[in-house]
C-alpha positions as CSV (number, residue, x, y, z in Angstrom):
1,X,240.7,17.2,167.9
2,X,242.2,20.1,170.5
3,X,242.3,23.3,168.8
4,X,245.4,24.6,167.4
5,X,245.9,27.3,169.4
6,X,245.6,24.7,172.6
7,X,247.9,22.3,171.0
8,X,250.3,24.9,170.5
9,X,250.3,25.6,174.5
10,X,250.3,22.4,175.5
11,X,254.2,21.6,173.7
12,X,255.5,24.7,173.3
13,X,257.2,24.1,176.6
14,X,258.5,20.5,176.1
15,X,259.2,20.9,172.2
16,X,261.1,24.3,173.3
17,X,263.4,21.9,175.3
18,X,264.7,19.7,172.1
19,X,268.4,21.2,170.8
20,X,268.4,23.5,168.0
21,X,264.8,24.5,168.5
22,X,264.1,28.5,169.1
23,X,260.9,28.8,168.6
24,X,257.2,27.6,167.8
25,X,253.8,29.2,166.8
26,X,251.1,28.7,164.4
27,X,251.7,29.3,160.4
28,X,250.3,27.8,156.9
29,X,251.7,24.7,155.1
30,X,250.0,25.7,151.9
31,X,245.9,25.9,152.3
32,X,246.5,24.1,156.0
33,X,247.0,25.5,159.7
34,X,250.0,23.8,160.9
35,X,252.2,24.4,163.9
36,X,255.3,25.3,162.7
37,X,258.9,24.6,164.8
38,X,261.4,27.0,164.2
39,X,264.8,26.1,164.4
40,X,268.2,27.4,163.8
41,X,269.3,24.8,161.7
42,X,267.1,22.2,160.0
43,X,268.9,18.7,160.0
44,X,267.9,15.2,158.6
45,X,266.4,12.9,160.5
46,X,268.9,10.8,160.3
47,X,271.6,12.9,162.0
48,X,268.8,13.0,165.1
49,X,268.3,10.7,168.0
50,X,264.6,9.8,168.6
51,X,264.3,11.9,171.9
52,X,265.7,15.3,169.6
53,X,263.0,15.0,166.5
54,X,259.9,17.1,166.0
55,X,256.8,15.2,166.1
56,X,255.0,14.7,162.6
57,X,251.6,16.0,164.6
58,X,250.8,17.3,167.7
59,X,247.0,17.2,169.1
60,X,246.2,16.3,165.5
61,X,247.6,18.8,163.5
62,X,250.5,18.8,161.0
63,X,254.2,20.3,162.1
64,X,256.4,22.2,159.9
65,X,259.8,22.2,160.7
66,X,261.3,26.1,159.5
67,X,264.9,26.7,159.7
68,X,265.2,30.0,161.0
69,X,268.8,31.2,161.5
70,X,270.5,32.8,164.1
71,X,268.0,34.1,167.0
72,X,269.2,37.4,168.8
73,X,267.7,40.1,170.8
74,X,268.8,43.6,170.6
């Protein structure tokens, strides 16, 4: 298995690309490294189409799907 770290590189560009998503890094799903999508709204699954959902894993490890808000830059 890739580390996390390279895992992280490797989609951040292409997972960037899916709707809704504003940003992705590395975080803890309880005592696990995960990498965790941030997004400004979290949505069921159902309400996705296949090309717009996060991956369960990527390179092996666990995603964790965050809803962070609104995203601005001052």
């Amino acid at each position: 298995m890739m580390s996390i770290e390279t895992a992280r590189l490797e989609c951040e560009s292409r997972v960037m690309q899916l709707p809704n998503v504003v940003g992705v890094g590395i975080g803890m799903r309880g005592e696990r490294k995960v990498i965790k999508v941030f997004v400004h709204r979290k949505l069921p699954v159902r309400d996705l189409t296949p090309d717009e959902t996060i991956p369960r894993s990527i390179g092996g490890w666990e995603t964790d799907v965050e809803e962070a808000g609104e995203v601005t830059t001052t």
